[in-house]
N, C-alpha and C positions, 0 to 999 in steps of 0.2 A: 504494500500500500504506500505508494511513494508520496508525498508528499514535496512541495518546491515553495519556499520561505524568501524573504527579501526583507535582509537586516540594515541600516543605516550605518555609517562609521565616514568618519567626518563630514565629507559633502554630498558623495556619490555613495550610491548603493551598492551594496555585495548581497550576491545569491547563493543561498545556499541549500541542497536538495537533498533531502533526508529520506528514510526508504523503513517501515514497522512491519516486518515479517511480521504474521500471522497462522496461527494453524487454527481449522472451524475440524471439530469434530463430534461426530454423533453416531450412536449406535444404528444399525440399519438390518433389512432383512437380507439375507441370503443363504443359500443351500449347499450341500455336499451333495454331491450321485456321485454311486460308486459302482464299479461293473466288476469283479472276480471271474474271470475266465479260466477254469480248469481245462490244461491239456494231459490228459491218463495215457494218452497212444505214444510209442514209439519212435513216430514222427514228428518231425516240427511242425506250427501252423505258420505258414507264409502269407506275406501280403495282407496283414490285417487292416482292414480299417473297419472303423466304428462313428457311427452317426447318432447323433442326439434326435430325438424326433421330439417335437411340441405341439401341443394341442389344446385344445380349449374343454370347459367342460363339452360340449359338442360335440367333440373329437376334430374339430376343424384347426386348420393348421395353423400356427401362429410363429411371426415373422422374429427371426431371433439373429441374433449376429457374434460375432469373434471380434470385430472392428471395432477403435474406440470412437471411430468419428461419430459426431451429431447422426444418427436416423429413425426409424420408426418403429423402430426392434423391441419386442417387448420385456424380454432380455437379453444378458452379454451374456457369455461362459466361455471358459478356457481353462486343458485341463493344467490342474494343480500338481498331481502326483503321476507318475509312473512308477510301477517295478513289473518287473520279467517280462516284460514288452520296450522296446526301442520306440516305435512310435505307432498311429493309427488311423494313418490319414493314409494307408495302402500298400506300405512297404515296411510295413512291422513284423516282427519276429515272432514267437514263441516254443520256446525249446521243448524236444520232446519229457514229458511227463516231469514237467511245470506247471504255474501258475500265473499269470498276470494282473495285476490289481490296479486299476484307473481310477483317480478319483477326478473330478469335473468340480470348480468353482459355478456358482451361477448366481447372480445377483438379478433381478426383476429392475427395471427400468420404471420411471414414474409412473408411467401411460399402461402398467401390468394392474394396476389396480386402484383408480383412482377417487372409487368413492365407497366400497364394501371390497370387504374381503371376496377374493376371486379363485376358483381351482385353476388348477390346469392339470394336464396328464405330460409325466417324463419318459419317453423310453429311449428306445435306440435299436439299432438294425447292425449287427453283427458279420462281417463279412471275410472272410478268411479261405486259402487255398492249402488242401492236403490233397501229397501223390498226383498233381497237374489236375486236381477238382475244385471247381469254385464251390463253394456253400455259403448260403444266408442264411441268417438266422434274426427275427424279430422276436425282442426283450420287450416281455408283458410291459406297460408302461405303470409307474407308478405316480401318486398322485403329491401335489404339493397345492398349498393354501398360500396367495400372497397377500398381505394385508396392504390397507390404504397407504402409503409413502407420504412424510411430511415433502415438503418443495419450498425451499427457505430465499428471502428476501434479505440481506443483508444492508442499512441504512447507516453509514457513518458518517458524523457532524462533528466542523471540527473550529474555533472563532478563526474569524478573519484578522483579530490581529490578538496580540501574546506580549505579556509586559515582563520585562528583568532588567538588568540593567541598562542604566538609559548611555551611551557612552556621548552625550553633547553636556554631558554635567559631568561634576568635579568627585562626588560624593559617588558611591557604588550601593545602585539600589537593589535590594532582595529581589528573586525571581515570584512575578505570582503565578498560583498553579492557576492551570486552566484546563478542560477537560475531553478528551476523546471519545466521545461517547457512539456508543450501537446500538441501532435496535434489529432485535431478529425478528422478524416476521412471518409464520409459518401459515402459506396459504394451499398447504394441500388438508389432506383428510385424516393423514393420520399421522401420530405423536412423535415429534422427534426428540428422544432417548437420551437422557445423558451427555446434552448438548455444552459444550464447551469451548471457548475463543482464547488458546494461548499464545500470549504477545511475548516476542522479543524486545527488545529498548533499542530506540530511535537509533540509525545508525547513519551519519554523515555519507553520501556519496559523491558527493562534486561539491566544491570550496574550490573553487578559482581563484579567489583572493585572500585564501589561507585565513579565513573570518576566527577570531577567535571565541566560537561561541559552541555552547553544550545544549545537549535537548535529555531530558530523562523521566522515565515515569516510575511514578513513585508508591501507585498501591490503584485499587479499583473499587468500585463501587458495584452492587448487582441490585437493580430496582434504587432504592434508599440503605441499602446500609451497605456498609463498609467493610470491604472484604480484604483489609490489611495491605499489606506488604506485597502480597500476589501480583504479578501479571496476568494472572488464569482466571480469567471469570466462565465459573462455574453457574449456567443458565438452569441445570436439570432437565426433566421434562417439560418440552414445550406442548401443547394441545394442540388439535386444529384449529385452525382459524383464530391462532391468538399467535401475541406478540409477547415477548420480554425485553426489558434494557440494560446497560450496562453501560460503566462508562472508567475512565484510566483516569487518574491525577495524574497530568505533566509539568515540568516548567522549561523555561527556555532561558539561557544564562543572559541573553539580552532579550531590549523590545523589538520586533517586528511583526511583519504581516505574512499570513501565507496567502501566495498569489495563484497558488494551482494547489487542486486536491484531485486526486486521481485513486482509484481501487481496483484492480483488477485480481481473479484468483483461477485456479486451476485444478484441476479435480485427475488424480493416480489415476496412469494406464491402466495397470495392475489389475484396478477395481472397476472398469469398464467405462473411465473417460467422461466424455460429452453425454456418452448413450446413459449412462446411471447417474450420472451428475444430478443430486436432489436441492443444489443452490444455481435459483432464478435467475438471482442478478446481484450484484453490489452495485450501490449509489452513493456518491459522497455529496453532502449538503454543508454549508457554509453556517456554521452555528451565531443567530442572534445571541441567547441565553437560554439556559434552559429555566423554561415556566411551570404551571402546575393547574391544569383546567381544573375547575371548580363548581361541573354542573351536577346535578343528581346523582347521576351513576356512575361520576368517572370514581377512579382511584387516587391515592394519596402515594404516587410516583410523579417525580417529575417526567414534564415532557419536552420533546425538542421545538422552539420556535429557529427556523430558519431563513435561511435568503438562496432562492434556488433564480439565480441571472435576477431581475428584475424583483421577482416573486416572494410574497411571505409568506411562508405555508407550515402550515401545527402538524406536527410528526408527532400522533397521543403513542404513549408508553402501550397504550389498548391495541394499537395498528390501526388506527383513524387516521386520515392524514384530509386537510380543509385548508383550503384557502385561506389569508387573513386581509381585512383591511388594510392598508396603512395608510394612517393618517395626520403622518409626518408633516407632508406641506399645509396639510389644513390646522397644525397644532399651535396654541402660542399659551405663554406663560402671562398672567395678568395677578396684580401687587392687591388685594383687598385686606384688610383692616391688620395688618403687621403678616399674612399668611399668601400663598399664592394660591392661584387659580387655576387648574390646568383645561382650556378649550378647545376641543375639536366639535365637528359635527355628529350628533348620537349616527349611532352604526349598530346593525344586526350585523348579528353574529358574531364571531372574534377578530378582535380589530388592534393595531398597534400603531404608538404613534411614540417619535423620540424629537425631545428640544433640548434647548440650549439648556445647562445649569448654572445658576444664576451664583452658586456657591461655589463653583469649580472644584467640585467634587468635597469640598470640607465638611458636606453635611447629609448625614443620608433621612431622607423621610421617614418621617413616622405615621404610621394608623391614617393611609390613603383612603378617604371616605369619597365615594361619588355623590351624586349631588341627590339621588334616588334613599340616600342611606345604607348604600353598600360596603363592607369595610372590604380593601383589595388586600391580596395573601401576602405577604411580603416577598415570596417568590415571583410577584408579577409587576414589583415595582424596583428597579435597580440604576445603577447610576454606569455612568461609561466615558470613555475618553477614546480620543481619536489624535494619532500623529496628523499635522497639516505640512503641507508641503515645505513651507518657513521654517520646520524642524521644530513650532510651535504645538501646545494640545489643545483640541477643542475637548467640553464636558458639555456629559448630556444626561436630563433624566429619561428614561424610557418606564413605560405603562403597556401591560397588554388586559385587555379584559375581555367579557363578553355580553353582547344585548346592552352596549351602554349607552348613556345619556348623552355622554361627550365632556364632562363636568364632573373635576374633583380638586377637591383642598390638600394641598401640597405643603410639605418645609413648616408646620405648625408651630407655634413657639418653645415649644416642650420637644423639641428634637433631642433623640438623646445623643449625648456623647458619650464615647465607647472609653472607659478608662481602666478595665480588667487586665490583668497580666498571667501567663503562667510562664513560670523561669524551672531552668535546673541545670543539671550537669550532664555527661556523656563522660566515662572515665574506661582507664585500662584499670582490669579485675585484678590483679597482677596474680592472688594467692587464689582467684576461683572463689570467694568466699561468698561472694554479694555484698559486700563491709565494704564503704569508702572507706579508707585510713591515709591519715599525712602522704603517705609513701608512694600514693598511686598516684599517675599522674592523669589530666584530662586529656582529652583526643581532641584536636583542631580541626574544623572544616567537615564537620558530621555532618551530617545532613536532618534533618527534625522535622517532621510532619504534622501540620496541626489539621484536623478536620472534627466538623460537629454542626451545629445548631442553637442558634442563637433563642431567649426567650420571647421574640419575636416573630420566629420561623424560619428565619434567613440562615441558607447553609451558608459554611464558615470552611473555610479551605486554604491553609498556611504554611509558608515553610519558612523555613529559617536554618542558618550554619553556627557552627557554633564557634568560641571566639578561642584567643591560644591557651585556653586556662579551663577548656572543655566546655565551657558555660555558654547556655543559648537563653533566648528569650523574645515571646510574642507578647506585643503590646497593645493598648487599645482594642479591649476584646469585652463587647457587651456579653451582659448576663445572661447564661448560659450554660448546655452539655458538651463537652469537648470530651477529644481524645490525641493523643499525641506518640505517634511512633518514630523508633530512628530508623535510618538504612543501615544497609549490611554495608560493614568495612572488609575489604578484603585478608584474608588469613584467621580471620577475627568469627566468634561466635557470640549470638544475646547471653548475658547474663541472668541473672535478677533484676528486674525493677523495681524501685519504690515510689511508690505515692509519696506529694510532699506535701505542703499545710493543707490543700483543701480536698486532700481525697481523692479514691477513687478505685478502679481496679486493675490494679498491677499484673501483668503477666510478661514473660521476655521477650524484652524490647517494646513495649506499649505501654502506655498505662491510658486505660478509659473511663470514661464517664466523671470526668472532672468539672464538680458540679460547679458555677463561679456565677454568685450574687453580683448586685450594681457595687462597679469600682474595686472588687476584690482580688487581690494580688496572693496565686498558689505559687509558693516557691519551694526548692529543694527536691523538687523531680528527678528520681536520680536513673541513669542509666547503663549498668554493667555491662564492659565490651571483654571477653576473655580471648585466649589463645585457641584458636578450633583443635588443636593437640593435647586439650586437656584431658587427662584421664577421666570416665567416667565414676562416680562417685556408688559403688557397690550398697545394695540394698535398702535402695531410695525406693517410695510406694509411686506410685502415679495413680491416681483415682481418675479414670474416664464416667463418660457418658453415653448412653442411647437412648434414643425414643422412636417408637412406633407406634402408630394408627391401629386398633385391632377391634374385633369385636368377641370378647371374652365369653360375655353372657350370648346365652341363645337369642333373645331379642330384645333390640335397645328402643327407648321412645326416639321420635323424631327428632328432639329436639336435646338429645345428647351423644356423646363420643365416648370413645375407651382408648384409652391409654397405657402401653405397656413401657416404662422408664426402667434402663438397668442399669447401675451404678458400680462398676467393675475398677478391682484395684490390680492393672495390669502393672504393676512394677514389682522389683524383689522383695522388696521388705512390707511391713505391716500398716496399714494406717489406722488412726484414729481420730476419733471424734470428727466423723464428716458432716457434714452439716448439709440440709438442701434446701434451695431458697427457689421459689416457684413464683414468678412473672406474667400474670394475664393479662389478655385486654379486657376493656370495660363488660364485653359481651358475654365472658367467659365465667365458668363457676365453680370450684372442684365439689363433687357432691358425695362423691365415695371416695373410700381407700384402701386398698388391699393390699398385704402383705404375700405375693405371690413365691418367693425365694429368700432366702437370707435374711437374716433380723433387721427391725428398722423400731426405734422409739418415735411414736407416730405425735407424743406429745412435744416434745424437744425438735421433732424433726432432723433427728439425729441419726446415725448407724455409729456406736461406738466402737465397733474397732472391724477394718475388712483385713482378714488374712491374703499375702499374694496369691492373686488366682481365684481368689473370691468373690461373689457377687452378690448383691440385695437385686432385687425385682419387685416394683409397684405397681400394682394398676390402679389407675386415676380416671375414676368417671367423673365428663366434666358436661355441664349442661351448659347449652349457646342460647342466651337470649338477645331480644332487640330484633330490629330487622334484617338485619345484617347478619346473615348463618353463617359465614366465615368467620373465626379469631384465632390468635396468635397465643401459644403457648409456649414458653421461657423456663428454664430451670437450667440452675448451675449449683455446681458444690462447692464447698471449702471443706479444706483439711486444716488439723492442727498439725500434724505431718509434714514435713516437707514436702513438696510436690515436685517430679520431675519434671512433668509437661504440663503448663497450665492452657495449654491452647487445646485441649477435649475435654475441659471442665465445662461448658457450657452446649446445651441442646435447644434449639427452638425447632418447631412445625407448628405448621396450620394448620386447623383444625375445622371441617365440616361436620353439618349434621350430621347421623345416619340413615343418611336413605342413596339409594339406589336403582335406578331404574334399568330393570329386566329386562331386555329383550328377545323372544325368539324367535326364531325365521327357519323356513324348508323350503328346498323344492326338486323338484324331479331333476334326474341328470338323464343325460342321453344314453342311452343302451350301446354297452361296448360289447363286442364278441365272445370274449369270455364269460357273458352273465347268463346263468340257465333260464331257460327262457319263461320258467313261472315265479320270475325273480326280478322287483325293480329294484332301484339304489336310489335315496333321499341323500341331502345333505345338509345336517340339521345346523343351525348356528345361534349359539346362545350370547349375546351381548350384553357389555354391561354401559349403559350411557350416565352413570352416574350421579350426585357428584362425587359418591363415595364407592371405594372400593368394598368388592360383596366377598362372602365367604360363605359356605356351603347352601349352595342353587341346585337344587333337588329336580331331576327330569322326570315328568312321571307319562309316559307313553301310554296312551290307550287307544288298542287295534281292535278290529272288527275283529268276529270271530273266523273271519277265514284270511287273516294276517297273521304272521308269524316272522318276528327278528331273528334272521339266521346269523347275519355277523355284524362286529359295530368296528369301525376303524378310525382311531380318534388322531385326528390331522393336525390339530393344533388344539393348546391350551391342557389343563391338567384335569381332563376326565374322567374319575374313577366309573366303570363298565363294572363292573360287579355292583356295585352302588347306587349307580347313576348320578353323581352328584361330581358338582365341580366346587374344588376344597376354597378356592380363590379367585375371584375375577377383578383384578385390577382395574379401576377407570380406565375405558377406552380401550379396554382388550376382549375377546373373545373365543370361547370354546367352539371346535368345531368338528363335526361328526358325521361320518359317512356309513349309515346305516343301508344295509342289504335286509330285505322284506320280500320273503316268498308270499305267493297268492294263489291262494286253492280254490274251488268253486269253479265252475262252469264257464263263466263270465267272465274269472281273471279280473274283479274289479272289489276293490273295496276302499275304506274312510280310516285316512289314519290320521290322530288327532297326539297333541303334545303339548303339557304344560310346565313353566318352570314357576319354582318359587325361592326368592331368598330368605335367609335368616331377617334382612333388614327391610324396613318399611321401605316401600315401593309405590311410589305415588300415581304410578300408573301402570296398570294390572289389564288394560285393554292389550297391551303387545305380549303378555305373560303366555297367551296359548295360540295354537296353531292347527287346522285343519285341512285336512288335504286331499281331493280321491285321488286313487291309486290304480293304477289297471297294468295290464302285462301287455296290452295289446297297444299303447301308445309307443310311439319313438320309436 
């Protein structure tokens, strides 16, 4: 993803073009076929070749290819493995009384299944020469299930200009971070798995004029929260037709502009090229800021407002993407009773508009009211500057809202001013202990990361170096939730952290949630750098975490969830006194408690001591009220123990009702040659649309009396046939089953019917059953 920048230095300009390897990856469908060819004769078999045949359920042929280029193949394949065969395409070997064993990749292409799960039939035709005889031989085909394929949209925004050091002044100004942000967009039908974007750090490829300037990213963001130190944002599961975001902290050692954004990507021969390629397109957009829609139903992510050429257009975090107003040339700033006035003409829909700052940036608004009585988010009201060609800066407030008036009070008297600080240290561990002492000395030129949320709303995103005596410090920081991490030094590993006067939660190399009232100054932040050679410290405990989604009891009400939490001390030695501290949203309620594993004092909220290797297990039924059946669930532990790792002390997931909706579906397949002819074949498919994952979905089949289930062959998902039941059905996955039903009577025709039922409430019970006639004399 190259990007091409244009930094100032003295009069004229220098270009300099920077290049963000990237890797997109996600779990996908594909198959093995294998073909075992026994030769028991004497003779060799000459001239083998072997042909894949494809088919539809129909038995009609479907168009497949070896090629990586772009076509209309419904899959790729090529094979993966050979033994005791040379090759198969007509001059292959196989020695007398041996074996050869092929196995065939095969990956399904977007356009194999693009809105239900689809069959097809695999065989192959066997062709081989013993004693100057040709012989064929056709391999029964067997069958495979391809489900829906996500087909992903890649969207990256990036601003058009980046502030570090200014080099027309005397003073050398801190870099500020600014952001990379993507949104994925998955517009096929089905889930894309395990979806993840690992970034390399910006790498310099053309400096002409040898610019003395650095570009680096420093941690990332997935939705709103803060996913450290990482370059790898981890997305998860995407749905159909949903979008997720994510976004890089970077900074640049100076100010300029990027004057070109470019993205282009490529998709492994290997894995069939252009032809299975399941990403769309990449688009790069010129980042305004990012904003935060505020109507009914959005979400509380921010979203991208952009400038595509001329154009203003809202990139929702949802995959909405709208036009906006701008109504820049119609805006103007007007002085009423010591307050300003912000004018433009009322406007539907979402509309923006940016003017001069009459404070040149010294002062940022507060509590933006429109003239209707609306208060604006602080995310949609921010301040900006622009280099002018005089090597001078313009400032400007900018506003984005929606349905508005055109009219709002600006710069109030009560503006506040930002006077918070948080300071500390960055030091060499020397002994490994986590203990400053006299003797250690600070690290120069660290690098320190501040990001958080002010008690205003306004995200907060800072860095700072630290000075020859280890010591950093962020100044002018309203009241607020901070967090602050260092980078990695080379040779060097995190130590211990400490919180310093105002708190918070220490783990290595971070410390979070540093709460800071109006004007309050946290200092003594400390930050351990050790030797990466240091011996590890023998029979230290580490106490992790898990949580999962389950449904324990046979069945839950609607309007609650189950919870299986396991609190495991994977390290050598013993912990004690852990402690567990449980975080919900407003929506959320624990109603039970179960002690399902290992001790746990339910009053102290304690486990007094976990042996290595041991574990507690709780189950937490938690009831969702409000309208809003989604909420967020939080639990982290402490030890009085030392802890080896504190970065798996803490679990969050969201939390849905219990319900799920059932689906089941049949329908006849075409009659293949091998089926006896008082015999058709169904293909039954049990779905789960959600929003919660099901567990034990009971099939209960009722045949006429002259139908009978001769065999069941379970294609996909985890069927128990002796049972009938399927133990799990994930959102968005499905069981699927190809039943053979002989048909006796005269007529060759009878009514076969089929219902499913989950353990969880199921709000719609019309798709739960299925009916079908049946006859031997069709197809």
């Amino acid at each position: 993803m190259p990007a091409s920048s244009v930094f100032a230095q003295e009069v004229e300009c220098a270009e300099v073009k920077i290049v963000i390897e990237q890797k997109l990856s996600f779990e996908r469908q594909a198959f093995d076929a294998q073909m075992l060819i026994k030769n028991g004769l004497d003779d060799k078999l000459k001239n083998i070749r072997v042909e894949l045949i494809f088919t539809d359920k129909d038995n009609l042929p479907v168009e497949v290819t070896q090629k990586t280029e772009d076509s209309k193949a419904k899959f790729f394949y090529r094979i993966n493995s050979l033994s005791g065969v040379n090759d198969t395409s007509g001059t292959g070997v196989i020695a007398a009384k041996s074996n050869a064993d092929i196995h065939w990749l095969i990956i399904p292409a977007y356009g194999a299944a693009k809105d239900k799960d689809t069959l097809y039939n695999i065989g192959a035709r066997l062709t081989y020469e013993l004693n100057g005889q040709e012989t064929t031989v056709d391999v029964v085909p067997d069958y495979v299930v391809v489900k829906p394929q996500p087909l992903l949209t890649l969207d990256y925004f990036l601003p058009g200009e980046v502030y570090g050091d200014d080099p027309f002044t005397a003073e050398e100004e801190p870099p500020v971070p600014f952001t990379l942000g993507v949104r994925v967009k998955n517009e096929g039908k089905g889930i894309s798995y395990k979806t993840m974007i690992d970034s390399a750090q910006p790498k310099i490829v053309e400096n002409k004029k040898n610019l003395l300037v650095d570009f680096s990213i420093l941690g990332s963001y997935i939705g709103n929260q803060p996913a450290g130190k990482s370059l790898l944002l981890n997305f998860g599961d995407i749905g159909a037709d949903a979008a997720t975001v994510g976004r890089w902290n970077m900074t640049a050692s100076l100010s300029g502009t990027f004057t070109d954004f470019k993205a282009t990507f490529t998709h492994a021969d290997t894995l069939g090229g252009a032809v299975t390629s399941l990403l769309k397109a990449t688009n790069t957009h010129t980042l305004i800021h990012d904003v935060k829609v505020d109507l009914p139903d959005s979400d509380d992510i921010a979203d991208f407002l952009a400038l595509d050429g001329d154009v203003v257009r809202l990139y929702q975090s949802s995959g909405v993407d709208t036009e906006v107003t701008e109504q820049s040339n119609q805006a103007a700033l007007k002085t009423i009773s010591g307050s300003y006035q912000l004018d433009f003409p009322a406007t539907s829909g979402f509309v923006y508009a940016k003017v001069p700052d009459p404070f040149q940036g010294s002062k940022q608004p507060k509590d933006v009211v429109r003239s209707d009585g609306k208060h604006l988010l602080n995310d949609n009201v921010w301040l900006s500057k622009s280099r002018n060609k005089d090597l001078s800066w313009s400032y400007y407030v900018n506003v984005f809202d929606h349905n508005s008036t055109g009219k709002y009070n600006l710069f109030a008297h009560d503006s506040v001013q930002a006077q918070g600080m948080i300071a500390g240290k960055v030091y060499n561990d020397l002994d490994a202990n986590g203990l400053l002492n006299n003797e250690e000395p600070g690290l120069d030129h660290i690098k320190v990361v501040l990001s958080g949320q002010d008690n205003a709303g306004n995200r907060v995103d800072q860095v700072a170096y630290t000075d020859d005596s280890g010591k950093f410090i962020f100044d002018k920081l309203l009241a607020g939730d901070y967090s602050i991490w260092v980078a990695d030094v080379e040779g060097m590993i995190d130590g211990p952290a400490v919180a310093g006067s105002a708190g918070g939660n220490a783990v290595a190399g971070k410390i979070e949630h540093i709460v800071l009232t109006d004007n309050m100054h946290a200092e003594n932040n400390l930050f351990a750098k050790q030797q990466a050679n240091q011996p590890s410290e023998a029979g230290k405990a580490d106490v992790s975490m898990n949580i999962e989604i389950v449904q324990w009891d046979s069945i839950l009400p609607q309007d609650e969830a189950q919870l299986l939490l396991t609190i495991t001390n994977q390290g050598t030695g013993s912990a004690r006194n852990i402690y567990l501290q449980t975080d919900l949203s407003d929506n959320l309620e624990i109603t039970g408690q179960k002690i399902i594993a290992g001790s746990y004092n339910t009053q102290d909220e304690r486990i007094d001591q976990l042996a290595s290797g041991e574990s507690t297990k709780l189950l937490l039924t938690v009831k969702i009220t409000g309208a809003e059946k989604v909420g967020q669930f939080t639990a982290r532990v402490n030890s009085e123990t030392e802890d080896a790792n504190l970065n798996n002390n803490q679990v969050s997931v969201a939390v849905q009702s219990g319900v799920a909706d059932i689906v089941l579906e049949v329908e006849k397949l075409r009659r293949i040659p091998t089926l006896p002819d008082d015999s058709v074949q169904l293909l039954l498919t049990i779905s789960n649309k959600g929003p919660m994952d099901a567990h034990n979905i009971y099939l209960q089949p009722v045949l006429g009396s002259n139908l009978q289930i001769t065999s069941q062959k379970v294609l996909m998902g985890n069927y128990n046939k002796a049972e009938k039941r399927v133990n799990k059905l994930p959102l968005g996955e499905a069981a699927i089953v190809l039943l053979t039903i002989k048909v006796t009577g005269a007529d060759g025709k009878g009514d076969f019917t089929a219902r499913a039922q989950s353990q969880l409430a199921d709000p719609d019970t019309s798709n739960n059953s299925v009916t079908l006639p049946v006859s031997v004399h069709e197809m």
